[in-house]
DSSP file (Angstrom, degrees, kcal/mol; ACC not computed):
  #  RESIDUE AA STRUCTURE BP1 BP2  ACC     N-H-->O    O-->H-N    N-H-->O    O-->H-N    TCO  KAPPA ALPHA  PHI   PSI    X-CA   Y-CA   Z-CA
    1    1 A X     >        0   0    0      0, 0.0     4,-2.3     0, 0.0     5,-0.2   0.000 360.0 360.0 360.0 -48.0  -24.5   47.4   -1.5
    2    2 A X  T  4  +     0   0    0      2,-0.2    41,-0.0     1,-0.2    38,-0.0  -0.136 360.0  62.1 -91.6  46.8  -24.0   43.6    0.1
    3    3 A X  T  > S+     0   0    0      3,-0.0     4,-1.6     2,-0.0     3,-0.5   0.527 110.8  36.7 -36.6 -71.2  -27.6   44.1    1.3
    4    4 A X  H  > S+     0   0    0      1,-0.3     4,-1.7     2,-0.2    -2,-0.2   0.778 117.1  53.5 -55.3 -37.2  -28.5   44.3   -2.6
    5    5 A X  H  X S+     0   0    0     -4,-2.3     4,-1.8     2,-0.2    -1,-0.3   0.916 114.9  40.0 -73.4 -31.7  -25.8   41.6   -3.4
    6    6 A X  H >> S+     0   0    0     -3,-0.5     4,-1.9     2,-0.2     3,-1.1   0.997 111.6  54.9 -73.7 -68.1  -27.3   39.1   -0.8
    7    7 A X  H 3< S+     0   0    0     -4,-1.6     4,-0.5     1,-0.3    -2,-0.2   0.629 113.7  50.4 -65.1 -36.9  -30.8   40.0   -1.8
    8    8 A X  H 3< S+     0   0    0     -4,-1.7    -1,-0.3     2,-0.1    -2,-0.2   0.878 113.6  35.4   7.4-100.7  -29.6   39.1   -5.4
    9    9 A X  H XX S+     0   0    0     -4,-1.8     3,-0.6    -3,-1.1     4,-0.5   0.798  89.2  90.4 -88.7 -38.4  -28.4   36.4   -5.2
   10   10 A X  H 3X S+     0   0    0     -4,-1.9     4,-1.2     1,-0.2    -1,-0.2   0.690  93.5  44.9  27.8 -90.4  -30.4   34.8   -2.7
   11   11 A X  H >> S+     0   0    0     -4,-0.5     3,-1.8    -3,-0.2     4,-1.4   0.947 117.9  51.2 -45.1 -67.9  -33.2   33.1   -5.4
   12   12 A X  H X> S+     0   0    0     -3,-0.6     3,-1.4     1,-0.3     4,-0.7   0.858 111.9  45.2-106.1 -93.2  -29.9   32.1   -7.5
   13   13 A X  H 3< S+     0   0    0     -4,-0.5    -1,-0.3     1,-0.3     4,-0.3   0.266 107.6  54.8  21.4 -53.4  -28.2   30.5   -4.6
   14   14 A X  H <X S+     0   0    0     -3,-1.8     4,-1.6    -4,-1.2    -1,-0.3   0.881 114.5  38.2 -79.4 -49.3  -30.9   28.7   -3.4
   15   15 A X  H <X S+     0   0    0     -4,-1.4     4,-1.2    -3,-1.4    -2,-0.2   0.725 113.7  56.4 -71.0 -26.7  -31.6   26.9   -6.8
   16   16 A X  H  X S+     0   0    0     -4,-0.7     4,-0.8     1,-0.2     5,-0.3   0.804 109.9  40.3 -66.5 -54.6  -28.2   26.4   -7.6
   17   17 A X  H  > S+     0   0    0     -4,-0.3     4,-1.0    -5,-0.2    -2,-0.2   0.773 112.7  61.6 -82.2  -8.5  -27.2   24.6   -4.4
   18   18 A X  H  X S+     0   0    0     -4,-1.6     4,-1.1     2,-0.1    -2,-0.2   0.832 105.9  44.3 -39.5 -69.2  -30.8   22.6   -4.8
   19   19 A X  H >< S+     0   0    0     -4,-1.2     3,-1.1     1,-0.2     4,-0.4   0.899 121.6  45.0 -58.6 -81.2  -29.8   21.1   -8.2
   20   20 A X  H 3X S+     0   0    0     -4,-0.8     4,-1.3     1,-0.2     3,-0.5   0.562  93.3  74.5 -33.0 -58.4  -26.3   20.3   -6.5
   21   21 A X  H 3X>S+     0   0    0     -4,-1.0     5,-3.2    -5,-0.3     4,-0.8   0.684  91.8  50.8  22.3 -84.6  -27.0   18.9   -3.4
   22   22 A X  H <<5S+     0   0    0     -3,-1.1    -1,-0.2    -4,-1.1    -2,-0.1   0.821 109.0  48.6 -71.2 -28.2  -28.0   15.8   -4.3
   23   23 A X  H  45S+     0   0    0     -3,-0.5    -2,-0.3    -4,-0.4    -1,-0.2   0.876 110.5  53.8 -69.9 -38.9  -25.1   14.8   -6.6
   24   24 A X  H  <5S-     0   0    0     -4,-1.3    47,-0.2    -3,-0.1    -2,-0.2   0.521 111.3-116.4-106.8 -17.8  -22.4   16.0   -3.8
   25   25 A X  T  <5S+     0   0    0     -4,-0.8     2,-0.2     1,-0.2    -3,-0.2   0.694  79.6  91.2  81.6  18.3  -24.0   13.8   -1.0
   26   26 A X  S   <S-     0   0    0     -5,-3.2     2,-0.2    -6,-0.1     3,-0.2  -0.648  76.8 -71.0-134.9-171.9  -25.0   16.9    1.3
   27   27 A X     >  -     0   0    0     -2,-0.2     4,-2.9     1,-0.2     3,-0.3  -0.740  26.4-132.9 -91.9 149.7  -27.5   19.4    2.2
   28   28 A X  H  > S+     0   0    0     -2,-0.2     4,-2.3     1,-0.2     5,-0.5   0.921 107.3  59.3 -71.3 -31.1  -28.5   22.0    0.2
   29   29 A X  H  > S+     0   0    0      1,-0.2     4,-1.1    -3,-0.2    -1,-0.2   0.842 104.7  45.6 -27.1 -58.3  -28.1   24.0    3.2
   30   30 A X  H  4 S+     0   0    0     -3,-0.3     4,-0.3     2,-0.1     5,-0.2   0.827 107.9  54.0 -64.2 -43.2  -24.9   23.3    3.7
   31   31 A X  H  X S+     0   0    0     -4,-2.9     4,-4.6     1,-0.2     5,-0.3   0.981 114.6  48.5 -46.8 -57.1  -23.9   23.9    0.0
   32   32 A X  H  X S+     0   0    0     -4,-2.3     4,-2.8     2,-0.2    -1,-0.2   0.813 111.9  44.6 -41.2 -54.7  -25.6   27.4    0.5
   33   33 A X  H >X S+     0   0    0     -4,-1.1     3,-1.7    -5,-0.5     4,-0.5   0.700 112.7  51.1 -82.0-100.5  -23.9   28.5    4.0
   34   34 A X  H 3> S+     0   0    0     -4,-0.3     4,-2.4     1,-0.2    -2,-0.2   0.346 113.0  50.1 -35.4 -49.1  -20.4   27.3    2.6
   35   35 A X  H 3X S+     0   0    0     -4,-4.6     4,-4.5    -5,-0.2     5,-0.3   0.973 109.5  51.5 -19.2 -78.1  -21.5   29.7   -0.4
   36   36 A X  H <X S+     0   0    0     -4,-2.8     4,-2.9    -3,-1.7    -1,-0.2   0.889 108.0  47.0 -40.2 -41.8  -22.3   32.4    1.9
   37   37 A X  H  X S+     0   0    0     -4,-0.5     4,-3.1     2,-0.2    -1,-0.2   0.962 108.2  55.6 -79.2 -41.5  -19.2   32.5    3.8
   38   38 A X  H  X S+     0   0    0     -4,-2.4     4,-2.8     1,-0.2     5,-0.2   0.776 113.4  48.2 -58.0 -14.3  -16.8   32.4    0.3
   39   39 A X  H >X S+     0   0    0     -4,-4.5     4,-2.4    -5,-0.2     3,-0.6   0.938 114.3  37.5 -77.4 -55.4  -18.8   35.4   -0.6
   40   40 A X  H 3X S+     0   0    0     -4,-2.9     4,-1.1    -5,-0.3     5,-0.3   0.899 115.4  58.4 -63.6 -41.2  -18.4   37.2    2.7
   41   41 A X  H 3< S+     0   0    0     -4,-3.1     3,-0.5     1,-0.2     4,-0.4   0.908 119.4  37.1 -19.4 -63.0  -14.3   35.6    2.8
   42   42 A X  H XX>S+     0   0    0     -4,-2.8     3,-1.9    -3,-0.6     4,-1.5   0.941 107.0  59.7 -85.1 -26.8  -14.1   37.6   -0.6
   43   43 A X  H 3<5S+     0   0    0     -4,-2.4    -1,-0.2     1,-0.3    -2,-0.2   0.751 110.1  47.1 -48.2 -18.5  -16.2   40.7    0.1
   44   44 A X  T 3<5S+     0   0    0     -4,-1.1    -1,-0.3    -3,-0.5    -2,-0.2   0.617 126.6  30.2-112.6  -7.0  -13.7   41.5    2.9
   45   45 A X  T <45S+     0   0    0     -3,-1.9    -2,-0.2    -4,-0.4    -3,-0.1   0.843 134.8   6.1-105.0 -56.1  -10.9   40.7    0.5
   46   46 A X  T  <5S-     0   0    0     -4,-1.5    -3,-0.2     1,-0.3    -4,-0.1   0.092  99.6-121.8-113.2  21.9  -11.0   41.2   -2.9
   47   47 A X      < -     0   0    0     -5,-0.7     2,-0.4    -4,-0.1    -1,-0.3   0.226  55.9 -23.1  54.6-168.5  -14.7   43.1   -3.1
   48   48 A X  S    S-     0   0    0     -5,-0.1     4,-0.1     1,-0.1    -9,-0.1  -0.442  77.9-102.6 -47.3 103.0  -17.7   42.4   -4.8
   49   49 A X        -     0   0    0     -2,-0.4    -1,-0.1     1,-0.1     6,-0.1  -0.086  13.0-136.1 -22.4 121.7  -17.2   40.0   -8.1
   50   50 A X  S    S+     0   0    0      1,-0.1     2,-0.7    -3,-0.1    -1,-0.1   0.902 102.5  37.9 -61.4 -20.9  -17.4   41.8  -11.0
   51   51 A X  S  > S+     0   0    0      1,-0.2     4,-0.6     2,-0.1    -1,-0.1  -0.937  70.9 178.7-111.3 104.1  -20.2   38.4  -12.8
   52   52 A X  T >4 S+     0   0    0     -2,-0.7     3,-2.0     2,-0.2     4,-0.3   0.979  78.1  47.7 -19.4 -81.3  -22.1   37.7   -9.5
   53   53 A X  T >> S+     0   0    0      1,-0.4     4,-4.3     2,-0.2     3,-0.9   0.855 117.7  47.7 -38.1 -56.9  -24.3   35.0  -11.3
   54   54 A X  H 3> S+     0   0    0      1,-0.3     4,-1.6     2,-0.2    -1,-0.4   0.819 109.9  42.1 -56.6 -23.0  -21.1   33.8  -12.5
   55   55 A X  H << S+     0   0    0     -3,-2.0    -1,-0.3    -4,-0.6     4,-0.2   0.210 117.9  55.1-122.8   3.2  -18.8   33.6   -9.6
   56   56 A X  H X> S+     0   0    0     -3,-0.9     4,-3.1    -4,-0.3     3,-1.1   0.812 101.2  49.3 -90.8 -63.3  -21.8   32.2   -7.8
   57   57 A X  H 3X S+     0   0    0     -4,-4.3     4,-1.5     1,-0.2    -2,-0.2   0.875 118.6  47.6 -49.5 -39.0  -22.8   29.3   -9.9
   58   58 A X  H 3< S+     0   0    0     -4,-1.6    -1,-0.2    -5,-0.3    -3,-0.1   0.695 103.3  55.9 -90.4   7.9  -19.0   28.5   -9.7
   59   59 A X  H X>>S+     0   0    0     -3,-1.1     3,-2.5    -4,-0.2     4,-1.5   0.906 110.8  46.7 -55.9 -61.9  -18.8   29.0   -6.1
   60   60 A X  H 3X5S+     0   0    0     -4,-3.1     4,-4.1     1,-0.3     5,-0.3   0.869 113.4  51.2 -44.9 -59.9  -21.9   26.1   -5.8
   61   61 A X  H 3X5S+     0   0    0     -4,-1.5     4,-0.6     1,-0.2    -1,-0.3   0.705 109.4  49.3 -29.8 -47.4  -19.9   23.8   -8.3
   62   62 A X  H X>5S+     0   0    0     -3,-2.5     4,-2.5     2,-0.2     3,-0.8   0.978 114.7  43.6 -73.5 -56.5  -16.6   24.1   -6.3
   63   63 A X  H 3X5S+     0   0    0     -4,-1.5     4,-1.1     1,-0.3     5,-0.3   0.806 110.4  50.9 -51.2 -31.9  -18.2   23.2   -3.0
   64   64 A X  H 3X<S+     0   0    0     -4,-4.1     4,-1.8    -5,-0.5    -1,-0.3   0.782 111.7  49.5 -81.4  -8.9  -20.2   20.5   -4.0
   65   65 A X  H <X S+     0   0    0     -3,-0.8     4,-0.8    -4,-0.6    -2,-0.2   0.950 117.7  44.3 -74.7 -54.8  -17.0   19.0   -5.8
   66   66 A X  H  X S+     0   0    0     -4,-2.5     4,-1.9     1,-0.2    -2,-0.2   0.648 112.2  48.9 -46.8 -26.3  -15.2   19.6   -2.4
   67   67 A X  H  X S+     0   0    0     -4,-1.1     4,-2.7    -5,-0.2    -1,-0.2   0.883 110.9  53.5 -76.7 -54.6  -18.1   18.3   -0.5
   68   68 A X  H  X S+     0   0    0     -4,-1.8     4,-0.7    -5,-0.3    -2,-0.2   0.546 110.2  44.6 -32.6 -27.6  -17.9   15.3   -2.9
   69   69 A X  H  X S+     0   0    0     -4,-0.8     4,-2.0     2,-0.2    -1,-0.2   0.732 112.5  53.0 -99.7 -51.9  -14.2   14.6   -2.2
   70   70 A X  H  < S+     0   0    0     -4,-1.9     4,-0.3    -5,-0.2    -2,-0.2   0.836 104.6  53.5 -70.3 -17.3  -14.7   15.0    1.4
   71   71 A X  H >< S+     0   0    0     -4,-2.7     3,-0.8   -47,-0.2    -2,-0.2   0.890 112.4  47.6 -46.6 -60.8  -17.6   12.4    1.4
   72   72 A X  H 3< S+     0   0    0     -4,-0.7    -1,-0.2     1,-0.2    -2,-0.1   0.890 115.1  43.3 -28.0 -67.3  -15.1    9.8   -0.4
   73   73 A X  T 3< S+     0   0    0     -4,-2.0     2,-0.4     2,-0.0    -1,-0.2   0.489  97.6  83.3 -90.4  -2.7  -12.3   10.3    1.8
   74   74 A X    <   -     0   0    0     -3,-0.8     2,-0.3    -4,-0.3    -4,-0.0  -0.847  58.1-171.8-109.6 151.4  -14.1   10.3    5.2
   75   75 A X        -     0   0    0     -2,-0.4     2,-0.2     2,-0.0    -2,-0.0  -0.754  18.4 -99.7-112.2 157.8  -15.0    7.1    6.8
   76   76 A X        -     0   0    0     -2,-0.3     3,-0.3     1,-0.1     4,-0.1  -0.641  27.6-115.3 -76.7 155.6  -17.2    5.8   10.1
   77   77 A X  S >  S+     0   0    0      1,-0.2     3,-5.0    -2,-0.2    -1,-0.1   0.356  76.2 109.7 -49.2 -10.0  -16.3    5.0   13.0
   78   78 A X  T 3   +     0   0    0      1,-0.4    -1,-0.2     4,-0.0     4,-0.1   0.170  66.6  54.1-114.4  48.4  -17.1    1.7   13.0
   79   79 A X  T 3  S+     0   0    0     -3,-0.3    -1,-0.4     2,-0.1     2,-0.3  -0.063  84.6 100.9 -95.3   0.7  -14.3   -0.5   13.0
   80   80 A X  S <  S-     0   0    0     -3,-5.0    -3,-0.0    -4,-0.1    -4,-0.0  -0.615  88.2-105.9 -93.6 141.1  -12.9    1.5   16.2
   81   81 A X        -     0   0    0     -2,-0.3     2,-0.6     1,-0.0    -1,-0.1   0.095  37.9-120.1 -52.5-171.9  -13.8   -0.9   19.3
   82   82 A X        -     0   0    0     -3,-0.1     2,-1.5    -4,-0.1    -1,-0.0  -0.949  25.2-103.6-118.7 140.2  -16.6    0.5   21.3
   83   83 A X    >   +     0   0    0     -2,-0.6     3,-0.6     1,-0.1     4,-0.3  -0.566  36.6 176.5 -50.7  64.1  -16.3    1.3   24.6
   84   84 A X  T 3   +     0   0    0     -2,-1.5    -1,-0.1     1,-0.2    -2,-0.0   0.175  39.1 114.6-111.3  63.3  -17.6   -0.9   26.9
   85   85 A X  T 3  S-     0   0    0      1,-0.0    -1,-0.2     0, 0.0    -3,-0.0   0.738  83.2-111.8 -51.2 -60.0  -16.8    0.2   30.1
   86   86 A X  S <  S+     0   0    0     -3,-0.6    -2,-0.1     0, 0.0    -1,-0.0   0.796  72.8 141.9 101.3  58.9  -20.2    1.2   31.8
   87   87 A X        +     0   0    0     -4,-0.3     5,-0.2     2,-0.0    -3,-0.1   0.313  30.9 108.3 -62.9 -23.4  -18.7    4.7   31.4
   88   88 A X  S  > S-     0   0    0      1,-0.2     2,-1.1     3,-0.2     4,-0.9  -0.203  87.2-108.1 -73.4 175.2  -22.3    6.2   30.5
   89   89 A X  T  4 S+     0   0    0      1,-0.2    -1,-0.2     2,-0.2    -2,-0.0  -0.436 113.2  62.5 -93.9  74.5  -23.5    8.2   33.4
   90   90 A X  T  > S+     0   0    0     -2,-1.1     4,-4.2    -4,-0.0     3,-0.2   0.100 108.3  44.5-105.7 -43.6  -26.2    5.9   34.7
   91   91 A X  H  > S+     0   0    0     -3,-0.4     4,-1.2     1,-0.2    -2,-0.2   0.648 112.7  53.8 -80.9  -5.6  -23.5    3.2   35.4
   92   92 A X  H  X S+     0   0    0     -4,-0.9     4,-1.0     2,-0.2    -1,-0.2   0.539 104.2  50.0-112.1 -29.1  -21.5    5.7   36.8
   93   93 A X  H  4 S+     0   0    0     -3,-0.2     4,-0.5     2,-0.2    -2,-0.2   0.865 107.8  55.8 -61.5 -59.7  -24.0    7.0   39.2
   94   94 A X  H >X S+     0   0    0     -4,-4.2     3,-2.3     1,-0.2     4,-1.0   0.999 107.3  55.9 -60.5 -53.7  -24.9    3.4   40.6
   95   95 A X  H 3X S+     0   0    0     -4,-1.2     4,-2.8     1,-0.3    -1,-0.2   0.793 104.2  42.9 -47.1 -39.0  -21.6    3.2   41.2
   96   96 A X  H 3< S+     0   0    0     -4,-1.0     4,-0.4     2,-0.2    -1,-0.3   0.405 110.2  58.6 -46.6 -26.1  -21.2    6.0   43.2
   97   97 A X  H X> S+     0   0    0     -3,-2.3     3,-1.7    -4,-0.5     4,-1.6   0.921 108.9  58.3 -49.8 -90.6  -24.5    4.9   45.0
   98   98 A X  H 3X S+     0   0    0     -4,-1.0     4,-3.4     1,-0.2    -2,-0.2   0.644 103.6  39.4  44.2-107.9  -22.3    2.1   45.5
   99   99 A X  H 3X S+     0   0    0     -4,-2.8     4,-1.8    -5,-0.3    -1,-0.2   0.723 110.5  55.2 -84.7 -13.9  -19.7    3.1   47.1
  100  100 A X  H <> S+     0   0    0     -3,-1.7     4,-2.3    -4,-0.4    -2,-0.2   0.862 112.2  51.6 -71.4 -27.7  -21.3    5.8   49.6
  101  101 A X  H  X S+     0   0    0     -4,-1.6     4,-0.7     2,-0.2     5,-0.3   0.928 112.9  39.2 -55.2 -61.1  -23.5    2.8   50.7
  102  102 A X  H  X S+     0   0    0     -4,-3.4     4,-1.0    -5,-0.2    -2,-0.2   0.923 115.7  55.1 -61.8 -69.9  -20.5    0.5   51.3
  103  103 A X  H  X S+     0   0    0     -4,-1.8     4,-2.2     2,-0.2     3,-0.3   0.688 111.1  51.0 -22.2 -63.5  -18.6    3.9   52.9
  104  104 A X  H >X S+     0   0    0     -4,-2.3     3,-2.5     1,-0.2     4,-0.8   0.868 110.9  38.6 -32.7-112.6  -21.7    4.0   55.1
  105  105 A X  H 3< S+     0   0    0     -4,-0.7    -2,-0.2     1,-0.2    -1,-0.2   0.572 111.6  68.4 -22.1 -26.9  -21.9    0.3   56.6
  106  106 A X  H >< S+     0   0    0     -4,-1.0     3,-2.6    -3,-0.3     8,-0.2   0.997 105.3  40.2 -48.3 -72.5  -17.8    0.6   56.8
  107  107 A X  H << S+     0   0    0     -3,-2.5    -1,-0.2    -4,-2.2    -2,-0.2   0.565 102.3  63.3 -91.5   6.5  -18.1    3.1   59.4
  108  108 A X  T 3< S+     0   0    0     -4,-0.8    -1,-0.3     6,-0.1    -2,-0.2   0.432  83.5 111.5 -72.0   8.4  -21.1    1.5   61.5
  109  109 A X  S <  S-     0   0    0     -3,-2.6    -3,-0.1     1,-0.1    40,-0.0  -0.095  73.6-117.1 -82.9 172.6  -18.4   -1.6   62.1
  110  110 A X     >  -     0   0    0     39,-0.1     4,-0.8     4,-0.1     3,-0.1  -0.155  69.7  -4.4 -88.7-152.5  -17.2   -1.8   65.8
  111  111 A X  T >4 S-     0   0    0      1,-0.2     3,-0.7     2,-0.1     4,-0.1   0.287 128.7 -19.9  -0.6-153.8  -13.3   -1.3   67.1
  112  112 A X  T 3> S+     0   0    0      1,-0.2     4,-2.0     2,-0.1     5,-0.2   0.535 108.3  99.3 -32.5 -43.7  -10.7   -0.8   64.4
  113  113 A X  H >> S+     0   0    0      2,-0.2     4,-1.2     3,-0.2     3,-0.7   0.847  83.4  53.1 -11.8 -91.9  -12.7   -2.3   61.5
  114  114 A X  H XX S+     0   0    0     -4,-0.8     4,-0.9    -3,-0.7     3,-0.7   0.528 120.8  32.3 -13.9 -95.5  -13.8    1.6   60.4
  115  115 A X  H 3> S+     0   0    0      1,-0.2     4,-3.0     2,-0.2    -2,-0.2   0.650 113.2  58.3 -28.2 -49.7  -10.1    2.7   60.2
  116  116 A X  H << S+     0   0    0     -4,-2.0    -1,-0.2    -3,-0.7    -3,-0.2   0.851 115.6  33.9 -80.4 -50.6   -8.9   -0.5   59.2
  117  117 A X  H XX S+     0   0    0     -4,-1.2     3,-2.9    -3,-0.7     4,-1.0   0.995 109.9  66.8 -50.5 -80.9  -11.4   -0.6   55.5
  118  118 A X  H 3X S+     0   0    0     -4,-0.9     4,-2.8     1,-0.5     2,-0.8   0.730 105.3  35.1 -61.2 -71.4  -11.2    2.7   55.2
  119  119 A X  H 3< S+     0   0    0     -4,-3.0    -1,-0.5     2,-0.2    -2,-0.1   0.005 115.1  56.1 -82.6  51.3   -7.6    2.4   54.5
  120  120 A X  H <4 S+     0   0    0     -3,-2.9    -2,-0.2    -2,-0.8     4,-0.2   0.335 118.1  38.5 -69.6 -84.8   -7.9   -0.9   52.5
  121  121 A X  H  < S+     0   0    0     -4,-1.0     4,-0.2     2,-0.1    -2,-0.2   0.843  85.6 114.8 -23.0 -48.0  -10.3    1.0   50.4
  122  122 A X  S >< S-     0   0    0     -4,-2.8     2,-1.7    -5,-0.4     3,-1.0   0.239  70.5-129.4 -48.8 132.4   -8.6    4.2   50.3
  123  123 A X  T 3  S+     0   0    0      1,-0.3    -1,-0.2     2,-0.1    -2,-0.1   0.403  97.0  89.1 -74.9  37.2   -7.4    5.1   46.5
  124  124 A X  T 3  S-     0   0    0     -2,-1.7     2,-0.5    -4,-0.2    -1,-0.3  -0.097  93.1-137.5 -96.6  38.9   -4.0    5.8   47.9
  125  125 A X    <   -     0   0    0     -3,-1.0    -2,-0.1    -4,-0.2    -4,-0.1   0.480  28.1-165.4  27.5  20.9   -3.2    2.0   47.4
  126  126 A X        -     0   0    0     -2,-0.5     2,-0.2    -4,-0.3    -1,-0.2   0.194  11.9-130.4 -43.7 143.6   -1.6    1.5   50.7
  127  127 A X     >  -     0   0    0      1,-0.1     4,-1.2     4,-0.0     3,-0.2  -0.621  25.3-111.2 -94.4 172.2    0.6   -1.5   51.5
  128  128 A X  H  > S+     0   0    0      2,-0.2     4,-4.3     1,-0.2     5,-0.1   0.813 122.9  61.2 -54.9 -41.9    0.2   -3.6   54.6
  129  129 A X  H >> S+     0   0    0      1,-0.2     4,-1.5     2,-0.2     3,-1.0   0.918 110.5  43.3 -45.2 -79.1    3.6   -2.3   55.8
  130  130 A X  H 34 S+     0   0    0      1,-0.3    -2,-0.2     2,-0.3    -1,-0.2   0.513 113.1  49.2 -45.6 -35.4    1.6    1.4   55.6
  131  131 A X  H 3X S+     0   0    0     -4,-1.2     4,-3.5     2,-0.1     5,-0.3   0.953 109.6  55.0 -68.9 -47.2   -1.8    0.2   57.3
  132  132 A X  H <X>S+     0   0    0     -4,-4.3     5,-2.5    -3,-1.0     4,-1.3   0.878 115.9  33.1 -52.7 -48.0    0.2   -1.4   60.1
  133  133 A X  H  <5S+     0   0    0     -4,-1.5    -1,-0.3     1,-0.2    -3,-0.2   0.619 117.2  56.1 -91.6   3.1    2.2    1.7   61.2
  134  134 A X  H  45S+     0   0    0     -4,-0.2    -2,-0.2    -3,-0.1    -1,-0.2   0.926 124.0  25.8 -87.0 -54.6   -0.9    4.3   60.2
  135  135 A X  H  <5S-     0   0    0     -4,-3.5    -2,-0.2    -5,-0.2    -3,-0.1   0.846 111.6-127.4 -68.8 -22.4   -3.6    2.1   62.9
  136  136 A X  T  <5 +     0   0    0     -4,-1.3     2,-0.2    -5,-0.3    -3,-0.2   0.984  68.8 125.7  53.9  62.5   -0.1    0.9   65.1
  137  137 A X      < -     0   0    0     -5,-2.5     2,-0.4    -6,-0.0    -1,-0.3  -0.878  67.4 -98.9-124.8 159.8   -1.0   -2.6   65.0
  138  138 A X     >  -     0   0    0     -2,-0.2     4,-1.0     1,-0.2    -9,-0.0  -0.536  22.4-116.5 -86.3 162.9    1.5   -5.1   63.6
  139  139 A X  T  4 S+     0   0    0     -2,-0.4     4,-0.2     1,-0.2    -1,-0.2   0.545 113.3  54.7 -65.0  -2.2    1.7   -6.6   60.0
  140  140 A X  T >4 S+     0   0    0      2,-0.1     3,-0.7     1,-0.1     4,-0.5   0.840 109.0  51.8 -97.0 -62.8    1.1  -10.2   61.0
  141  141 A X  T 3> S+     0   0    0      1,-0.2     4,-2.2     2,-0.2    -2,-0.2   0.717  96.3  72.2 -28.1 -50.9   -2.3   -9.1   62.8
  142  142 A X  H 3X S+     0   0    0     -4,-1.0     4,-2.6     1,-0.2     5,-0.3   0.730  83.7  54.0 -22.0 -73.2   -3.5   -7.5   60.2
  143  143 A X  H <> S+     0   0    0     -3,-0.7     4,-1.1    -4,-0.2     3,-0.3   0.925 115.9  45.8 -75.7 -49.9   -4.5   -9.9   57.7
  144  144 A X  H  > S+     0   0    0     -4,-0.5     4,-1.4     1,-0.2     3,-0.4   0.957 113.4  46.5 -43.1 -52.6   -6.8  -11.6   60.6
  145  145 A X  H >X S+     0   0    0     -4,-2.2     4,-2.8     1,-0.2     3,-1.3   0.987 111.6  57.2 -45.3 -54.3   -8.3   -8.3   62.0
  146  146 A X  H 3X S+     0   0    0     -4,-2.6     4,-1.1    -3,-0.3    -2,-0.2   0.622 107.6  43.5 -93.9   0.2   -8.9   -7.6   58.1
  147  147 A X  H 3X S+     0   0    0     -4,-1.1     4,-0.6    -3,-0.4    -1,-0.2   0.609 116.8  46.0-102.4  -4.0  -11.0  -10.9   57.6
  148  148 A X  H XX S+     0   0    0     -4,-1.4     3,-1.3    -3,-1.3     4,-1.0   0.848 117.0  50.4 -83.5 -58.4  -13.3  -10.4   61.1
  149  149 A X  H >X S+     0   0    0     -4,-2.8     4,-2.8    -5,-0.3     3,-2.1   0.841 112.1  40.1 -27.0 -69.9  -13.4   -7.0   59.8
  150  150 A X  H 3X S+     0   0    0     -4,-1.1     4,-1.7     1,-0.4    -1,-0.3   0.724 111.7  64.0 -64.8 -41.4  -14.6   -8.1   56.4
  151  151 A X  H <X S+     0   0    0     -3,-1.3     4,-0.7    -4,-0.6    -1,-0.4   0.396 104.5  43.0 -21.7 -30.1  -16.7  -10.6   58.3
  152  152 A X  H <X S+     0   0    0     -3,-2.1     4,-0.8    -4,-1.0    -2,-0.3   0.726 105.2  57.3 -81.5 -46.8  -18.8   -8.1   59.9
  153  153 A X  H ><>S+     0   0    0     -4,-2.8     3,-1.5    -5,-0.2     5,-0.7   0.942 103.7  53.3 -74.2 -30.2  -19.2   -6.1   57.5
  154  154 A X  H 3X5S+     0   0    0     -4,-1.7     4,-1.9     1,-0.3     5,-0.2   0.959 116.2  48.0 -54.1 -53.9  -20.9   -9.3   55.1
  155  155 A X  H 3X5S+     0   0    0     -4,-0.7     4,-1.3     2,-0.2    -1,-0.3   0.724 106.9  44.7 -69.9  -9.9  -23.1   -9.8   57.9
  156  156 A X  H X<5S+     0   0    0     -3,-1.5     3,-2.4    -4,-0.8     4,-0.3   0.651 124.2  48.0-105.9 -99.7  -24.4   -6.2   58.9
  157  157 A X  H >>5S+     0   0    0     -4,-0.4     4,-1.6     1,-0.4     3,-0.6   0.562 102.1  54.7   5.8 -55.8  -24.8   -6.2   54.9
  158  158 A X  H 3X<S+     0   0    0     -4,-1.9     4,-1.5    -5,-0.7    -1,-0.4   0.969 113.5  50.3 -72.1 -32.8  -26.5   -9.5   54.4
  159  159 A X  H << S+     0   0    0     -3,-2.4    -2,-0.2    -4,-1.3    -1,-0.2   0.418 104.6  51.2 -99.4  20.4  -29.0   -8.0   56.9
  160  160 A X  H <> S+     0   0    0     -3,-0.6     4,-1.2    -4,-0.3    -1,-0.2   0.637 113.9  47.5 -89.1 -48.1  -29.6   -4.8   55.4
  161  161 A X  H  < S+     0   0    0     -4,-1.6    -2,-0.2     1,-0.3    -3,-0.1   0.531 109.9  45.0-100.2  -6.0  -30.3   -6.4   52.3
  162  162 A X  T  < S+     0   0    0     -4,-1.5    -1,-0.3     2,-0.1    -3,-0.2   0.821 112.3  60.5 -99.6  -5.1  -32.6   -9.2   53.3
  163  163 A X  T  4        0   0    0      1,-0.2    -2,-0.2    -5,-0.2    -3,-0.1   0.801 360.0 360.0  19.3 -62.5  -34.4   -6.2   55.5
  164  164 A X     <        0   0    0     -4,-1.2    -1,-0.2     0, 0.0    -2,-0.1   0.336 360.0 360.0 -86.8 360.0  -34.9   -4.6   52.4
């Protein structure tokens, strides 16, 4: 029986949500599946409709007003800023390139240097207090250690990269 009701309506359906379509701002495609589902919605509720033709042609009618209304009310996006982070995954990659490359040269440095970038770096934010007692140097050493450090590595870096 909804074999024969589809097969039906079908031709009806098609032509009706054709003519509509273009007046509602959508596809007839869409008019057609939104159709489709209020039939099968009522088939599983209230059965067949006793006027097919009818209750079809005022199906299309209803959705394309409803399409029409949402069309009105919905707006684009484009007043919301844009994102320009370098989020996309390209930039996201190099970065990550990036930072295993600096991670690398870090731990070719000599003495303390490794340890001593490695927690600079580390995304636990450590404070000086926290480097000092982790390596067991004191905090006034530190900020000298961490600019020969940082000094070594711009050079074994600058000659990597004119190398290359």
């Amino acid at each position: 029986m909804t074999h024969d009701l589809v097969a039906t309506l079908r031709p009806l359906l098609t032509a009706e949500a054709s003519a509509e379509a273009h007046a509602s701002g959508t596809e007839p495609a869409d008019l057609e599946q939104a159709v489709w589902l209020r039939l099968l919605e009522r088939l599983d509720s209230a059965g067949p409709p006793r006027d097919p033709h009818g209750w079809l042609r005022r199906a299309v009618r209803s959705e394309a007003r409803r399409s029409r209304r949402t069309n009105r009310r919905e707006r684009p996006y484009a007043d919301e800023p844009v994102d320009d982070t370098g989020r996309d995954p390209e930039h996201l990659a190099l970065a990550a390139a990036h930072a295993r490359a600096l991670r690398d040269a870090v731990r070719r440095l000599p003495g303390r240097c490794p340890r001593l970038l490695e927690a600079l770096l580390s995304p636990k934010d450590l404070t000086y207090r926290e480097i000092a007692g982790e390596l067991g140097i004191s905090q006034g050493s530190l900020g000298p250690e961490r600019s020969r450090c940082l000094g070594c590595l711009r050079r074994l870096l600058t000659s990597e990269v004119a190398a290359r």
